[in-house]
Backbone of each chain as ProteinMPNN parsed JSONL, in Angstrom:
{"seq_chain_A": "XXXXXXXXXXXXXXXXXXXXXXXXXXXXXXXXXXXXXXXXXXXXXXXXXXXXXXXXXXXXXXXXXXXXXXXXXXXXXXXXXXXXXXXXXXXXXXXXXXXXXXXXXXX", "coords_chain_A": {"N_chain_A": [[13.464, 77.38, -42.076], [15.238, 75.265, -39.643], [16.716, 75.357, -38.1], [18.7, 78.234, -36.601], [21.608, 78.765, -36.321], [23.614, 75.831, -37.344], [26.092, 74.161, -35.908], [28.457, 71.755, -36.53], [30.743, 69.405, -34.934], [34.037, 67.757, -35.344], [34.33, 65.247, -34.077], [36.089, 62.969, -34.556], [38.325, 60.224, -34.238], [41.006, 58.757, -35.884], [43.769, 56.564, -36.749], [46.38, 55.724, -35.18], [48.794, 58.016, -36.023], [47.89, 59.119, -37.951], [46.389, 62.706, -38.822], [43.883, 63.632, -36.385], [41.111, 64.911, -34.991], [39.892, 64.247, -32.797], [41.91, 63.793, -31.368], [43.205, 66.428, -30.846], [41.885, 67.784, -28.886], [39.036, 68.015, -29.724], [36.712, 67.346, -28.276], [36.307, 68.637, -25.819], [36.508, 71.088, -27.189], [33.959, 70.664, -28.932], [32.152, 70.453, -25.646], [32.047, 72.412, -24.422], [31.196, 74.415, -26.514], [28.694, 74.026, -26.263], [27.992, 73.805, -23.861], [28.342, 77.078, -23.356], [26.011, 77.759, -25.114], [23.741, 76.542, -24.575], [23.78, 77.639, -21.993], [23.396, 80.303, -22.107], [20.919, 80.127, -23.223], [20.267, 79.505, -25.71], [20.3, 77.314, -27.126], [18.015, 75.13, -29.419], [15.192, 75.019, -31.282], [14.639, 77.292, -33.788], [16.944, 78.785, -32.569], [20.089, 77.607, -31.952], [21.753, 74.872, -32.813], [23.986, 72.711, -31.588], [26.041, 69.828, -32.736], [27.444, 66.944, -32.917], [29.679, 65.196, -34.724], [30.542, 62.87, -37.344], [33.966, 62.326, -39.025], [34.735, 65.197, -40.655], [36.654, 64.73, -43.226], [38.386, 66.481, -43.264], [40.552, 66.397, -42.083], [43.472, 67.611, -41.672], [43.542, 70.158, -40.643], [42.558, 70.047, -38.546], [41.819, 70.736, -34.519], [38.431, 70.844, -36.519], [35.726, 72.504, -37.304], [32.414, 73.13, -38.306], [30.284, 75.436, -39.754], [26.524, 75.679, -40.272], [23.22, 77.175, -41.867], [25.517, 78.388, -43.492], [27.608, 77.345, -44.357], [30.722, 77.676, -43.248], [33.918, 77.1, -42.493], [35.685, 76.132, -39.455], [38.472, 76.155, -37.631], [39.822, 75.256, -34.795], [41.988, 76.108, -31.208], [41.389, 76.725, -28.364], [39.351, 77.174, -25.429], [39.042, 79.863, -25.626], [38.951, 80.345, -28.258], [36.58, 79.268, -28.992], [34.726, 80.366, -27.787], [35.051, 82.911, -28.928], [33.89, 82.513, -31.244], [31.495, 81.492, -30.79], [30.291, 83.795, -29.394], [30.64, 85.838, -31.334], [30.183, 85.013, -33.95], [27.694, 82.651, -34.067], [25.872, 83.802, -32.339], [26.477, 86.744, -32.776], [26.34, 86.89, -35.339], [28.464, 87.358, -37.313], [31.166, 86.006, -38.809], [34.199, 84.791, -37.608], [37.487, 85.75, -39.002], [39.679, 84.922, -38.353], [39.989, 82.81, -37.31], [39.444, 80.808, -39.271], [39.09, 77.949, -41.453], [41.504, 77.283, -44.429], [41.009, 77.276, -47.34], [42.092, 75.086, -48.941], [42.286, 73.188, -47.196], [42.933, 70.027, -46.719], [42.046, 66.512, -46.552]], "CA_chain_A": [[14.625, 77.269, -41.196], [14.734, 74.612, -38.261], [18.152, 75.897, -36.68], [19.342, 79.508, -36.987], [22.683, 77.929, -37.276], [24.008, 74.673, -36.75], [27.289, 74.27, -35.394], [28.811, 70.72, -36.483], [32.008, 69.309, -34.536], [34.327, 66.685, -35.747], [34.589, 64.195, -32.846], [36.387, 61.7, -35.097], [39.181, 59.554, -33.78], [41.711, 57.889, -36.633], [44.514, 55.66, -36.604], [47.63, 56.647, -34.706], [49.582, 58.127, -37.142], [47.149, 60.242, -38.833], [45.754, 63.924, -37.883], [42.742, 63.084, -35.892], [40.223, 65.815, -34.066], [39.779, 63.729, -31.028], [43.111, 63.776, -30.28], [43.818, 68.072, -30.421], [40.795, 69.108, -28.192], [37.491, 68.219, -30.455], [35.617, 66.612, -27.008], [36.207, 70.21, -24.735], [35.915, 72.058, -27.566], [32.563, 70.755, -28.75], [31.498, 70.737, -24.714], [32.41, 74.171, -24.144], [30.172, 75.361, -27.078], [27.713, 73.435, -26.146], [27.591, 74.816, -22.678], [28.083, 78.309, -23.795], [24.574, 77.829, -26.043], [22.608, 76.125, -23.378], [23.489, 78.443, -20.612], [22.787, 81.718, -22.853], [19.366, 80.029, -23.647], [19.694, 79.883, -27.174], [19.441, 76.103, -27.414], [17.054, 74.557, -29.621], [14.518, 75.546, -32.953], [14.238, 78.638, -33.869], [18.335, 79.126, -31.897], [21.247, 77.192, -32.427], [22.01, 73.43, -31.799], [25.409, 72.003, -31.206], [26.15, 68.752, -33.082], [28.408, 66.023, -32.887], [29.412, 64.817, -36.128], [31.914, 61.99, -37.477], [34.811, 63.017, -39.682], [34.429, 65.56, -42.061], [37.185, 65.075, -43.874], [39.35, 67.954, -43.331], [41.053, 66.587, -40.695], [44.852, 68.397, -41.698], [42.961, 70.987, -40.235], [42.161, 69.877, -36.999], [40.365, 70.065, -34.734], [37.681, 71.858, -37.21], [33.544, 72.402, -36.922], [31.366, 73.657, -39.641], [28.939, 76.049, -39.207], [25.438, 76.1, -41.432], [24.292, 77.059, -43.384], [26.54, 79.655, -43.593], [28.933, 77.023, -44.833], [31.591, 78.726, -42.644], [34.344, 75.803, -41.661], [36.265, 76.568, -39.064], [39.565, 75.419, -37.328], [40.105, 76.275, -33.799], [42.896, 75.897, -30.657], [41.296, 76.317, -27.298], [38.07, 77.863, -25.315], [38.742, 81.195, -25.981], [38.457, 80.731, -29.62], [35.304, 78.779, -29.305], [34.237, 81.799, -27.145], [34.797, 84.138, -30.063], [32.536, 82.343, -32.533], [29.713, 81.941, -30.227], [29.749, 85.273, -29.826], [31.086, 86.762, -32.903], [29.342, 84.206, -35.192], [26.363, 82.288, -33.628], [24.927, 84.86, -31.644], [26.486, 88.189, -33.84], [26.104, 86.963, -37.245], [29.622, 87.541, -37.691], [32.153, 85.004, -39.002], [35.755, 85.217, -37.377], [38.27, 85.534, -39.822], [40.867, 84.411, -38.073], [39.951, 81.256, -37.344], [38.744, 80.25, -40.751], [40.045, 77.002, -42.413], [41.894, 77.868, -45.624], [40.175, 76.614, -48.177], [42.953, 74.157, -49.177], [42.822, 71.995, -46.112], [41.575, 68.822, -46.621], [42.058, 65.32, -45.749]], "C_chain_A": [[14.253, 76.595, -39.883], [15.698, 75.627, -37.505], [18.48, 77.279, -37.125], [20.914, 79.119, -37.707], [22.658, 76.543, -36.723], [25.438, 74.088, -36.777], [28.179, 72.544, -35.58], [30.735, 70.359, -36.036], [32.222, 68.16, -34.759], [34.807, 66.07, -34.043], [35.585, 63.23, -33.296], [37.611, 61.015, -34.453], [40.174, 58.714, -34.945], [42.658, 57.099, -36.642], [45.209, 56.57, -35.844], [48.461, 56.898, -36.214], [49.223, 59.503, -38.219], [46.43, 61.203, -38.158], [44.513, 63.451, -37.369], [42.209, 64.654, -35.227], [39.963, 65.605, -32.801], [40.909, 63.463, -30.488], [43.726, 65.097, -30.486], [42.436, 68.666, -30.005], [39.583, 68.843, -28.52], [36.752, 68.288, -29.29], [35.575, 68.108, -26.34], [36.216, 71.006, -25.843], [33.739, 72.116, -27.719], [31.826, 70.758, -27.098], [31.26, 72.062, -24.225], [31.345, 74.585, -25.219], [29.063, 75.24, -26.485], [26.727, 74.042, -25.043], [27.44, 76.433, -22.73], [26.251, 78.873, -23.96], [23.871, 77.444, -25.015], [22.754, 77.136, -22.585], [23.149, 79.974, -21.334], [21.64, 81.411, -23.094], [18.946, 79.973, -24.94], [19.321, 78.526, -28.382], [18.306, 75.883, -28.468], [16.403, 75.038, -31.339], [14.559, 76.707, -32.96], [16.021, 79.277, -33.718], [19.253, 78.087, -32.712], [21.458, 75.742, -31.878], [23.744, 72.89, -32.652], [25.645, 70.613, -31.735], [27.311, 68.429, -32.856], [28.117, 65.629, -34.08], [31.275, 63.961, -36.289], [32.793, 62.776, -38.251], [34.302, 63.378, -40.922], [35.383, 65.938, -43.492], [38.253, 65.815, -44.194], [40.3, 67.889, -42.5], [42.82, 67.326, -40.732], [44.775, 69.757, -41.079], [42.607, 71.404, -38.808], [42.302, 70.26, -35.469], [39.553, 71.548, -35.945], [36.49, 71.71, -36.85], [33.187, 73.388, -38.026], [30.026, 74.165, -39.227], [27.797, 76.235, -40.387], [24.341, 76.626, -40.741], [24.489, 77.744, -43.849], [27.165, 78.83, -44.425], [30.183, 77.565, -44.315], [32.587, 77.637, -42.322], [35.633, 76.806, -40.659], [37.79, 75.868, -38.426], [40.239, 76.335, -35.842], [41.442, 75.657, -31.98], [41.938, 75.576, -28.826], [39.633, 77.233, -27.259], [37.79, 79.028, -25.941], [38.226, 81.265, -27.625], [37.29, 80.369, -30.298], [33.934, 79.762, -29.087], [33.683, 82.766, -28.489], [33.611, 83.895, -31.311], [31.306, 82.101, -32.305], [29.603, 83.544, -30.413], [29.703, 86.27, -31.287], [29.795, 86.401, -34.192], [27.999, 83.812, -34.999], [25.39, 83.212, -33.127], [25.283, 86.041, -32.555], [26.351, 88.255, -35.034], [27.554, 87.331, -38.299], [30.879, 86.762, -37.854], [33.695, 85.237, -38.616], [36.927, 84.727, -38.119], [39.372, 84.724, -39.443], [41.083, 83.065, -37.7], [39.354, 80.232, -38.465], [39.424, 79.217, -41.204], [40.239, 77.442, -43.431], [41.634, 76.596, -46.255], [40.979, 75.446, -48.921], [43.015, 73.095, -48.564], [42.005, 71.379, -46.528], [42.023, 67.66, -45.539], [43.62, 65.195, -44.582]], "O_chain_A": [[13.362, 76.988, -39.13], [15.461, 76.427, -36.6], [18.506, 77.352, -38.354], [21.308, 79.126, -38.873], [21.886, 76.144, -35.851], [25.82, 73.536, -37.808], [28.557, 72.143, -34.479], [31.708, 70.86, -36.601], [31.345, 67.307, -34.624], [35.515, 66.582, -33.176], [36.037, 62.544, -32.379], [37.989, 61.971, -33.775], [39.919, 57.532, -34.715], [41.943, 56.175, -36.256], [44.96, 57.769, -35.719], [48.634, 56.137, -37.166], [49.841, 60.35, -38.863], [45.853, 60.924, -37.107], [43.991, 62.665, -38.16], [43.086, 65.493, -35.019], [39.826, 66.421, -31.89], [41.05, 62.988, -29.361], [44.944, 65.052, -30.314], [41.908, 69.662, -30.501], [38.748, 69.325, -27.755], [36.066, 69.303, -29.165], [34.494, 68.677, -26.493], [35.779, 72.089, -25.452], [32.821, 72.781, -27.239], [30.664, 71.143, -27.223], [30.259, 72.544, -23.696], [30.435, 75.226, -24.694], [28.402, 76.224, -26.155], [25.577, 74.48, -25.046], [26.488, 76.986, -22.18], [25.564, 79.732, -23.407], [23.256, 78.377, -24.498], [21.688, 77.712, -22.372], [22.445, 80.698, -20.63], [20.94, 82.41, -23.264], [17.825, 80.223, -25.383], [18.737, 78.435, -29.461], [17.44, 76.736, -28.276], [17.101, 75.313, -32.315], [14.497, 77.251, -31.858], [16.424, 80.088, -34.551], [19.118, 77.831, -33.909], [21.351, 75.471, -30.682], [24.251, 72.808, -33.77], [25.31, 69.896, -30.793], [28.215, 69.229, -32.617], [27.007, 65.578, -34.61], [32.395, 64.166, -35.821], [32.528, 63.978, -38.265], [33.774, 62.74, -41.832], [35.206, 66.775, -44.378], [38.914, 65.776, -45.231], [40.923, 68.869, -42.092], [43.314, 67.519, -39.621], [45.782, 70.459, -40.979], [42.444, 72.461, -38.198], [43.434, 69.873, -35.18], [39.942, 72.704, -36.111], [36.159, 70.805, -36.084], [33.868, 74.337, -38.415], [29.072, 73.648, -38.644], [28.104, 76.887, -41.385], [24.238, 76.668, -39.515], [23.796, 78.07, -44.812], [27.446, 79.397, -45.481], [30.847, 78.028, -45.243], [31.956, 76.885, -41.579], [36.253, 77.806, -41.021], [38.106, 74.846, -39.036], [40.813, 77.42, -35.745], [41.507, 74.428, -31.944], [41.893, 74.482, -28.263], [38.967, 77.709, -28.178], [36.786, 79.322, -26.589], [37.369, 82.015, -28.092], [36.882, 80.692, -31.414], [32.855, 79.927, -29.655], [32.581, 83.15, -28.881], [32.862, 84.627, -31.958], [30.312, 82.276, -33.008], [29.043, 84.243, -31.257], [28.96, 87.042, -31.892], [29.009, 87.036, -34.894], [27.105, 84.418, -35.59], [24.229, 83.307, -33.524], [24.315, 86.428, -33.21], [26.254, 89.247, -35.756], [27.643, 87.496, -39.516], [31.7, 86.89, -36.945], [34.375, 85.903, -39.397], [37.367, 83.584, -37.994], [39.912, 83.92, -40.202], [42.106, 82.383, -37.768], [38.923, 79.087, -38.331], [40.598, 79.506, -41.437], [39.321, 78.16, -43.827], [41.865, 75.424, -45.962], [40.223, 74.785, -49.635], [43.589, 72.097, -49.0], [40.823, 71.633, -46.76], [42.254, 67.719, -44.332], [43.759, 64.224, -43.838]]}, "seq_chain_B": "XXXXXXXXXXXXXXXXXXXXXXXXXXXXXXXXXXXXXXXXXXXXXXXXXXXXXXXXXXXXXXXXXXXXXXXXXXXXXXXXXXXXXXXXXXXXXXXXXXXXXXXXXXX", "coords_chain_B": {"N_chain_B": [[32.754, 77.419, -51.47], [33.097, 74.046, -49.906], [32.186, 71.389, -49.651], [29.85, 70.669, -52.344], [27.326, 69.526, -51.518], [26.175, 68.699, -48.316], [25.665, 65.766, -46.291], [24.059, 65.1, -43.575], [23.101, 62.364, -41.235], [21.466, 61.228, -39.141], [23.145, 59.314, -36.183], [22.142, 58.656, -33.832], [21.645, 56.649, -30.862], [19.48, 56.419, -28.742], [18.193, 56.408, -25.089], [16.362, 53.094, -24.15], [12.903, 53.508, -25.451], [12.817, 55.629, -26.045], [11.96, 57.528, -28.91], [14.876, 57.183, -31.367], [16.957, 57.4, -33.743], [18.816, 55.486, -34.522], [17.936, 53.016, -33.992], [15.742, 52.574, -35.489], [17.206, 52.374, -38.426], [19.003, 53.926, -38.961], [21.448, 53.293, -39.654], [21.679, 51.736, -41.882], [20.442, 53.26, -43.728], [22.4, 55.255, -43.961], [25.039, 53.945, -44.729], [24.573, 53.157, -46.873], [23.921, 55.487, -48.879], [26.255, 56.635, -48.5], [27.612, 54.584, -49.453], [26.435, 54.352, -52.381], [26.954, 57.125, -53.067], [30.13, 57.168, -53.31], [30.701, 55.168, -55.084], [29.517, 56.895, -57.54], [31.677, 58.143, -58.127], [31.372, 60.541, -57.203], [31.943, 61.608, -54.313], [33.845, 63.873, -52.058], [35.844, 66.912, -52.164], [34.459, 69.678, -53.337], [32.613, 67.855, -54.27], [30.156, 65.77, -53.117], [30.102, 65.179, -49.63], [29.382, 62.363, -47.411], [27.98, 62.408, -43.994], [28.041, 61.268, -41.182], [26.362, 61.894, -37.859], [25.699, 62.797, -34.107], [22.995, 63.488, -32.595], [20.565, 65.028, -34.143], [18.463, 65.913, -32.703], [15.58, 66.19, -33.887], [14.309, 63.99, -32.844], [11.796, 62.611, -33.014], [10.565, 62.367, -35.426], [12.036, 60.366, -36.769], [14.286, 58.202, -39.033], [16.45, 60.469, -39.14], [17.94, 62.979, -41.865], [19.977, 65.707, -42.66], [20.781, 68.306, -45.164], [23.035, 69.9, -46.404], [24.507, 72.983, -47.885], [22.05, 73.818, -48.086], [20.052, 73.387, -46.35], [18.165, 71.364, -46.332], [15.456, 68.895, -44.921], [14.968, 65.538, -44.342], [13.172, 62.859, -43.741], [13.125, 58.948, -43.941], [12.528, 55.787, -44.878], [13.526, 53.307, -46.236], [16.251, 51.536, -48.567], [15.321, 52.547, -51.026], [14.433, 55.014, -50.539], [16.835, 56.279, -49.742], [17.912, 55.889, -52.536], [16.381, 57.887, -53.672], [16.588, 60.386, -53.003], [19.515, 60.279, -53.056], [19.613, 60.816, -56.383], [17.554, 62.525, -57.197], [18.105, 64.686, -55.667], [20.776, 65.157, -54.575], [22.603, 64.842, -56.697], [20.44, 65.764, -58.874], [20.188, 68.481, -57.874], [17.207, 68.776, -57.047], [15.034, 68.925, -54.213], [13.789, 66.07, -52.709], [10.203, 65.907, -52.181], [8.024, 64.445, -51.093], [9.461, 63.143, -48.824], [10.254, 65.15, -47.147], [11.277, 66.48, -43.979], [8.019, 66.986, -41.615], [8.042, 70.652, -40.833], [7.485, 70.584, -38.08], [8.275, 69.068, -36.619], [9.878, 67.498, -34.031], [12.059, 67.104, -31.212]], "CA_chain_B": [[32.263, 76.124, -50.978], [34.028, 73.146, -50.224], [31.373, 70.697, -50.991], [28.772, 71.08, -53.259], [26.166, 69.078, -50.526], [27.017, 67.984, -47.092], [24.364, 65.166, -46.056], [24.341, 64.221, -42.283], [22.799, 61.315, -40.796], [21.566, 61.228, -37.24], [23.342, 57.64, -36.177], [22.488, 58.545, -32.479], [21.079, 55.628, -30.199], [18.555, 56.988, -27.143], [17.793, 55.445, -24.143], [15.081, 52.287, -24.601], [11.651, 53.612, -24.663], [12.685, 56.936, -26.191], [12.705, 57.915, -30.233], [16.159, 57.233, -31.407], [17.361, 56.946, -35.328], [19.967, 54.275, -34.639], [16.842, 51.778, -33.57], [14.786, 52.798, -37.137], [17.622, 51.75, -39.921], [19.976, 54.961, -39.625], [22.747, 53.446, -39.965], [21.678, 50.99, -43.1], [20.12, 54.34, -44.501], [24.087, 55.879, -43.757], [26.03, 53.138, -45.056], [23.96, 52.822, -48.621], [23.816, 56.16, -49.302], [28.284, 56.681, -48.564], [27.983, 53.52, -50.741], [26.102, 55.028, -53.64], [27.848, 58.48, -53.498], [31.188, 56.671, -53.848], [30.5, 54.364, -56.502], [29.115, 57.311, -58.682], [32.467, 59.07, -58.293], [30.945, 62.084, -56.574], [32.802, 61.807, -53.275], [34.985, 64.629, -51.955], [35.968, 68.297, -51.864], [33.649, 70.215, -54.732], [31.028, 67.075, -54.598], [29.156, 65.627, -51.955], [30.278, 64.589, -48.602], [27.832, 62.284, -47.017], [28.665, 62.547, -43.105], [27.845, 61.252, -39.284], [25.814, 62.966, -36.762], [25.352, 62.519, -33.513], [21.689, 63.632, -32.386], [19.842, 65.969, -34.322], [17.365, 67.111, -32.218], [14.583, 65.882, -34.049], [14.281, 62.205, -32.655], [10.267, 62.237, -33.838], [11.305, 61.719, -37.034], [13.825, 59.653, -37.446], [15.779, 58.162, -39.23], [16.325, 61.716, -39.756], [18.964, 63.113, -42.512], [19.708, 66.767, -43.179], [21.021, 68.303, -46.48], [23.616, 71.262, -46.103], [23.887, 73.802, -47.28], [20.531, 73.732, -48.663], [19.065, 73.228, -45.415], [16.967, 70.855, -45.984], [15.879, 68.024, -43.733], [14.069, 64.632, -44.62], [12.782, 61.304, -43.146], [13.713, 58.18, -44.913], [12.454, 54.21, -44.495], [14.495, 52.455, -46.733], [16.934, 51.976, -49.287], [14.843, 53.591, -52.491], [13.899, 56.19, -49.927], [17.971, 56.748, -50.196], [17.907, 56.155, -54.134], [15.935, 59.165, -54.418], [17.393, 61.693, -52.511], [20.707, 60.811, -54.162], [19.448, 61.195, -57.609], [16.878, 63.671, -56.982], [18.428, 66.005, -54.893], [22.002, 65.261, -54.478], [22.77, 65.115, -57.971], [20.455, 66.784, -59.933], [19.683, 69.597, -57.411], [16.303, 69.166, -56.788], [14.67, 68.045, -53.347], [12.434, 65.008, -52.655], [9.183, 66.842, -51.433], [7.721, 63.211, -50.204], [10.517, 62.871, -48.084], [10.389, 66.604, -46.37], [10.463, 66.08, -42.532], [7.76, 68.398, -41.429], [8.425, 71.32, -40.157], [7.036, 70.802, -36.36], [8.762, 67.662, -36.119], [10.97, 68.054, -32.826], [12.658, 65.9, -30.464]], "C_chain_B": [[33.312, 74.918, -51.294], [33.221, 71.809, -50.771], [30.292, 71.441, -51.162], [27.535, 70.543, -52.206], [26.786, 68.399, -49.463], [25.791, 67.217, -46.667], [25.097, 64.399, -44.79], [23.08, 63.317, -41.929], [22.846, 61.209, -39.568], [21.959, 59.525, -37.157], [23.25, 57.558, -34.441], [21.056, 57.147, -31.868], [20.341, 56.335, -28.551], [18.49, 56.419, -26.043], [16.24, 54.749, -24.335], [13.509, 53.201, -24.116], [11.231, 55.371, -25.535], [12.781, 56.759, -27.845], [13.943, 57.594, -30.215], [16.305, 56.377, -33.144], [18.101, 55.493, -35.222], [18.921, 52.914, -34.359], [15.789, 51.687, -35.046], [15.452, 52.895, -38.476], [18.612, 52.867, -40.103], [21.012, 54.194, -40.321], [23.047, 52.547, -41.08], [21.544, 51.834, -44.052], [21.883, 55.046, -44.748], [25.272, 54.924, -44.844], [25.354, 53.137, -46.812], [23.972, 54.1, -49.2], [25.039, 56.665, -49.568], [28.256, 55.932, -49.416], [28.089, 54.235, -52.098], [26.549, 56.271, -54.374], [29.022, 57.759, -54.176], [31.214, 55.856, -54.628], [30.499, 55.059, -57.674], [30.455, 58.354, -58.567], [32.394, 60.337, -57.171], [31.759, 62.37, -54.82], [33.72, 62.723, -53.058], [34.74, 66.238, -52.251], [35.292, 68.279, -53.646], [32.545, 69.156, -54.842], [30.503, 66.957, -53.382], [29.932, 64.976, -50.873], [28.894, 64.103, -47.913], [28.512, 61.963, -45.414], [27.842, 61.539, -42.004], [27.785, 61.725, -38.758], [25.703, 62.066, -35.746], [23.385, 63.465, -33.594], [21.55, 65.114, -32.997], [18.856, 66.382, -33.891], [16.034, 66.523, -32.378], [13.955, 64.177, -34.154], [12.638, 61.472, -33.533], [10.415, 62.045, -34.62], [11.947, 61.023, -37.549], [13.122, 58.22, -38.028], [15.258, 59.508, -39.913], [17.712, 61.845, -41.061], [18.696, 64.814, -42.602], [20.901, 67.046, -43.931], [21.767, 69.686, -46.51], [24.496, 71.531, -47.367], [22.262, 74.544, -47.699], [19.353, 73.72, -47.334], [17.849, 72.573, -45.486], [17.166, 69.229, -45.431], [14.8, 66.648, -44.469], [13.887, 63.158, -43.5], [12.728, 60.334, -43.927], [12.838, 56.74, -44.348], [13.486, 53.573, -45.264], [15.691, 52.451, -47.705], [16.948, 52.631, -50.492], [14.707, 54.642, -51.793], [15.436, 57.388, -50.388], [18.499, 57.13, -51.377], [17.761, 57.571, -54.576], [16.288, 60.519, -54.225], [18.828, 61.69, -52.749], [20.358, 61.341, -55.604], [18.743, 62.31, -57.759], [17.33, 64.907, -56.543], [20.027, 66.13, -54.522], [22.583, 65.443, -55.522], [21.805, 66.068, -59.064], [19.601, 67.711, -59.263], [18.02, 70.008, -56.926], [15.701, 68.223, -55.543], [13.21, 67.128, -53.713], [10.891, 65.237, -51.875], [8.466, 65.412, -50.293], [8.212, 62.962, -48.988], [10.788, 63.921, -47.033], [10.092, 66.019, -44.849], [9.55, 67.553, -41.99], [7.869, 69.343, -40.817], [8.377, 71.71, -38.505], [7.804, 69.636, -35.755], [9.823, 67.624, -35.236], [11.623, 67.034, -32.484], [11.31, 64.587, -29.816]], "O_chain_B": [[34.033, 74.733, -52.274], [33.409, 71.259, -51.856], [29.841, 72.411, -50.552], [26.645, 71.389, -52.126], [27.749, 67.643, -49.596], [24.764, 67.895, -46.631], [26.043, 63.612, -44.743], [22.011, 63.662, -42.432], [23.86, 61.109, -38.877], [21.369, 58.648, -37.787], [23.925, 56.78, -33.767], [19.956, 56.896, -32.361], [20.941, 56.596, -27.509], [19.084, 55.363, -26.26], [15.214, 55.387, -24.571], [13.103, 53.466, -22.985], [10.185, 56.011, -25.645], [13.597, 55.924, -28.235], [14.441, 57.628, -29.09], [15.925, 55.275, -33.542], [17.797, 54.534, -35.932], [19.372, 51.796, -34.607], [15.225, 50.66, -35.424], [14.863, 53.285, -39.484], [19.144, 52.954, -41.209], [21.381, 54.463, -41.465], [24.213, 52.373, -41.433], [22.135, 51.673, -45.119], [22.32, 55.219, -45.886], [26.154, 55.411, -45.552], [26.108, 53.106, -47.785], [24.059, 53.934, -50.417], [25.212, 57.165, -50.679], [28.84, 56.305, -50.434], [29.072, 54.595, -52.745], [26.585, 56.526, -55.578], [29.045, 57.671, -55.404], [32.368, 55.863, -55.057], [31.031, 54.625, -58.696], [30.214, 59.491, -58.971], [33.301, 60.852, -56.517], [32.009, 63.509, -54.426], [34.667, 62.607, -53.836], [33.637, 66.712, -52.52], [35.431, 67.529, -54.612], [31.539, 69.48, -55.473], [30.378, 67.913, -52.618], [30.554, 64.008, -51.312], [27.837, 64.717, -47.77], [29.546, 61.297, -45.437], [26.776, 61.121, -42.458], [28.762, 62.432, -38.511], [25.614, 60.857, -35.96], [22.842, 63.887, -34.614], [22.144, 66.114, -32.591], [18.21, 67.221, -34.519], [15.32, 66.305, -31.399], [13.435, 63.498, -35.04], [12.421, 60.476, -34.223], [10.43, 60.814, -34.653], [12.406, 61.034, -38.691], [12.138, 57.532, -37.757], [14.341, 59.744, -40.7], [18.44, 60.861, -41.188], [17.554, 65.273, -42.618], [21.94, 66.425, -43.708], [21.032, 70.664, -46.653], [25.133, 70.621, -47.898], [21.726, 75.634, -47.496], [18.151, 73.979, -47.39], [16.782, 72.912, -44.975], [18.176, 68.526, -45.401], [13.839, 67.024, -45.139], [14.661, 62.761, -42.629], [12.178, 60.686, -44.971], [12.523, 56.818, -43.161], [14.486, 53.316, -44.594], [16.266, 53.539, -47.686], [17.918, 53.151, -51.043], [14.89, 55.611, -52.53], [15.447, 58.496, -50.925], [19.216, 58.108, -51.588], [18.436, 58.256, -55.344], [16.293, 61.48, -54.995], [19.464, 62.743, -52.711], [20.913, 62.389, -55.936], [19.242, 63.186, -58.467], [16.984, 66.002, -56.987], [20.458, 67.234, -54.188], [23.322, 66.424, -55.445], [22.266, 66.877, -59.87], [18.472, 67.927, -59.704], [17.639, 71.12, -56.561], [15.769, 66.998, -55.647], [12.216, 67.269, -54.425], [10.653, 64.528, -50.897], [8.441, 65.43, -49.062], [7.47, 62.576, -48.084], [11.505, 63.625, -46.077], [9.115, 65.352, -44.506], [9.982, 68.704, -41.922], [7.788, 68.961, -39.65], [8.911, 72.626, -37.88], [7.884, 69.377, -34.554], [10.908, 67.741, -35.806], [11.826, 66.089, -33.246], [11.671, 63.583, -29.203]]}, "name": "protein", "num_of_chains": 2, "seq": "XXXXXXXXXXXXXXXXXXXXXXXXXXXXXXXXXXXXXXXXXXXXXXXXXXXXXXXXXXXXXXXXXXXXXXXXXXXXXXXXXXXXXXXXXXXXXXXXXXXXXXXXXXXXXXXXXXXXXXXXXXXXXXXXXXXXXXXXXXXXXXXXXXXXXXXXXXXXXXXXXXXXXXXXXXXXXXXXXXXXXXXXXXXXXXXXXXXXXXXXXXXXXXXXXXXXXX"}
């Protein structure tokens, strides 16, 4: 194991027209985790690292981030709920149901 | 599980002087390997998604790739390097040990 987990966020940007991640929040969500993890100290090997990642696909979903390798995908609204899965998930080992993508969503 | 293998691709670019995948063939390694998935069908929810990262962390290495949720991580030169870790390990489940990035291999 390099990463405890690894937290991947869709950054992606798509046509107008079509659901996109970078246009409901992806950028402040992924910064907000990001900062979360760094300022708790948990940064790095052994801890948790924060990725940026192009589209994964799922975007009806959006914005979403994928956590491994749990495999956990998630689908989330604002800080607070980014809040909950650092804590809940990254740091507690505990996956928050409520923000779970349903396994249906895709493209 | 939604796919069966999620394969990211660091395509991040560093500042001159520093490690950085995008200067050592990521993104020829990225583009041939999306090729080769989608040609053989395998593309999509239940098969393989092959994705876009920003920086994984482990710039010493690069062109890095890692292999979710399998967790595993490799270093690549060229386009057989790609051959083999589709056929080998994306398809018929078993990793490319040659190819292992080693485990100290950091930023």
């Amino acid at each position: 194991m390099y990463y405890k987990h690894q937290i991947f966020f869709c950054l992606n940007e798509r046509k107008p027209g079509e659901d996109s991640c970078a246009l409901v929040g992806a950028q402040a969500g992924f910064d907000h985790c990001k900062s979360r993890i760094k300022s708790a100290g948990l940064a790095g090997p052994g801890g948790i690292r924060v990725n940026k990642a192009g589209c994964l696909d799922r975007c009806a979903g959006g914005p979403v981030a994928v956590v491994y390798p749990d495999e956990t995908w998630y689908t989330y609204v604002d800080k607070s709920d980014i809040d909950e899965i650092v804590d809940s998930h990254l740091v507690g080992g505990k996956p928050v149901e409520r923000l779970l993508l349903p396994p249906d969503v895709g493209r």
